[in-house]
LODREN-467958 format. One record per residue (C-alpha): residue in three letters; y, z, x. Coordinates in steps of 0.5 Angstrom, whole numbers, padded with zeros to 4 digits, always signed. Last residue first. Example, Ala and Ser with C-alpha at 12.3 -4.5 7.8 and 13.67 -1.06 7.14 Angstrom:
<sites>
ser-0002+0014+0027
ala-0009+0016+0025
</sites>
This chain:
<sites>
unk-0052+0009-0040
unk-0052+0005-0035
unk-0045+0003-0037
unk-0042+0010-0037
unk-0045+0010-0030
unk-0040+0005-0028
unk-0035+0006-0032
unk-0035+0013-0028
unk-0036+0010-0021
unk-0030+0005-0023
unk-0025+0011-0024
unk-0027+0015-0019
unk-0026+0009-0014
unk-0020+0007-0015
unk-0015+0004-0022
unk-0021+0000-0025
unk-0017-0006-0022
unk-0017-0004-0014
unk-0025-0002-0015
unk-0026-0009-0017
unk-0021-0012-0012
unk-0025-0008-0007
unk-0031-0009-0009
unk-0030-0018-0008
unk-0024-0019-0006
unk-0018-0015-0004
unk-0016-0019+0003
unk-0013-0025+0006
unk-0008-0025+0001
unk-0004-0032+0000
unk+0003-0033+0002
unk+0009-0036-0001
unk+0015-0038+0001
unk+0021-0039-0005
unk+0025-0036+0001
unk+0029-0030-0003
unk+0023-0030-0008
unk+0019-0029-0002
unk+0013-0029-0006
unk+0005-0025-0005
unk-0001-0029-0008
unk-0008-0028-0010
unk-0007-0030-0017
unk-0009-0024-0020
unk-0007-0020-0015
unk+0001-0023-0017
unk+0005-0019-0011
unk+0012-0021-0013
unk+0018-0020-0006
unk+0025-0019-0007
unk+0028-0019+0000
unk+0031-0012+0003
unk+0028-0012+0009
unk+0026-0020+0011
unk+0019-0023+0010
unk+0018-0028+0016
unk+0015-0023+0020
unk+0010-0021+0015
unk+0004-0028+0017
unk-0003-0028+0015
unk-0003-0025+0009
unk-0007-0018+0008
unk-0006-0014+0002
unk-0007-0006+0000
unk-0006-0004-0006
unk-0007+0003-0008
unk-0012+0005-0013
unk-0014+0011-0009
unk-0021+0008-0007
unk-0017+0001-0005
unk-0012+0006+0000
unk-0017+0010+0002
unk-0022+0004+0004
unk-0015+0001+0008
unk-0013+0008+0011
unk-0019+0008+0014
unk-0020+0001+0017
unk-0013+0002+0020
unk-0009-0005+0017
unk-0008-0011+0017
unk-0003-0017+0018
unk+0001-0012+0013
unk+0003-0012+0005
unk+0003-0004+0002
unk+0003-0004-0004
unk+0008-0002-0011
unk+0011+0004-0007
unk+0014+0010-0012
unk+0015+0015-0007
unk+0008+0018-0010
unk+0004+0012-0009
unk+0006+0012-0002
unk+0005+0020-0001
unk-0002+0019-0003
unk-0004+0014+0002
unk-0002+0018+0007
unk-0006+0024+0004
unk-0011+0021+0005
unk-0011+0023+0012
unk-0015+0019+0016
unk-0012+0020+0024
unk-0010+0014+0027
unk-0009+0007+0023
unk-0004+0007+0018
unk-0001-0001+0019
unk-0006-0004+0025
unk-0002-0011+0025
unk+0005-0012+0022
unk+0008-0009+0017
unk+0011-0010+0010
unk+0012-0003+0004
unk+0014-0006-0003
unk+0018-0003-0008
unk+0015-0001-0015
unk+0019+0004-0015
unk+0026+0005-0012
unk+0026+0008-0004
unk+0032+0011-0003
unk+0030+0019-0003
unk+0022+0017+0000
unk+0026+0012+0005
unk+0031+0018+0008
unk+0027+0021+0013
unk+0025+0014+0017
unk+0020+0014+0023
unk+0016+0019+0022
unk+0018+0021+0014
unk+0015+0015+0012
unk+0013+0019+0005
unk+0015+0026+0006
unk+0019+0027-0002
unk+0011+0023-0004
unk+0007+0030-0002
unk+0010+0034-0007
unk+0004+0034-0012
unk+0000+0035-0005
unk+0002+0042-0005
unk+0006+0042+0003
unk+0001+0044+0009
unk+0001+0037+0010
unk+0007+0037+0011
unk+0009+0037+0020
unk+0003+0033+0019
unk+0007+0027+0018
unk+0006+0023+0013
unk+0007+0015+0014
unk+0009+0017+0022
unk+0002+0021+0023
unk-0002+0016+0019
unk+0000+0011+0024
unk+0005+0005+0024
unk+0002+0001+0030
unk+0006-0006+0028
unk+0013-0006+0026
unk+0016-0003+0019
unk+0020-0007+0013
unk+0021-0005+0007
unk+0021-0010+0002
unk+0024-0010-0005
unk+0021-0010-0011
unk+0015-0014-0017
unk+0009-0012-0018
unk+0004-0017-0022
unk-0003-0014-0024
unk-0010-0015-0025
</sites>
């Protein structure tokens, strides 16, 4: 597993799909996808957004249509993780079958924009580097965590299959 390390992005509750990926884009070639990441509620976050920095929510991140292309659009701007109180069912099955991680602790609003945030996945800990707090993830066990550390779900079928023989 692995450890990431960025700045937090930090958004409200109820952020949609319609909001990470607008669908105004969807008709863009899924190559350029990430240039519209969170374009609904901020245009310029694909063009500031570092790699490896982290997007944190409140309750309910990605609900609404189940466009995968949202997830895909995080991934291409460069987000590490997306780390929110929880998440639309959708959105989190397509984040953990694309290779994405989605973690859920307990408590985001005490994480402020622009902290510096590691997410350790082997641990199962998120870090405000800032505060020193520490938060335990809530999600990303069992299957999911092994569909997450083969890198999505294609790539986990296919060893799979392979190991049948």
């Amino acid at each position: 597993m692995r450890t990431y390390e960025g700045r937090a992005w930090v958004f409200g509750d109820h952020v949609s799909t319609d909001q990470i990926l607008p669908g105004k884009f969807l008709d863009r070639p899924m190559a350029e996808v990430g240039h519209y990441a969170m374009a609904g509620l901020d245009e310029g976050f694909a063009r500031r957004v570092r790699p490896g920095d982290f997007i944190v929510a409140g309750a309910n991140f990605g609900c609404g249509s189940s466009r995968e292309a949202a997830v895909i659009a995080l991934q291409q701007a460069g987000v590490a993780a997306v780390i929110a109180r929880s998440f639309g069912r959708i959105f989190f099955r397509n984040a953990i079958n694309n290779g994405f991680p989605a973690a859920v602790i307990a408590q985001t609003a005490r994480i402020a924009p622009g902290d510096p945030l590691r997410l350790n996945l082997e641990a199962r800990v998120l870090t405000d580097l800032r505060s020193g707090e520490t938060f335990p993830l809530q999600s990303l066990t069992g299957i999911s965590q092994q569909i997450l550390e083969a890198g999505g779900i294609v790539r986990f079928t296919r060893a799979r299959l392979e190991a049948r023989g």
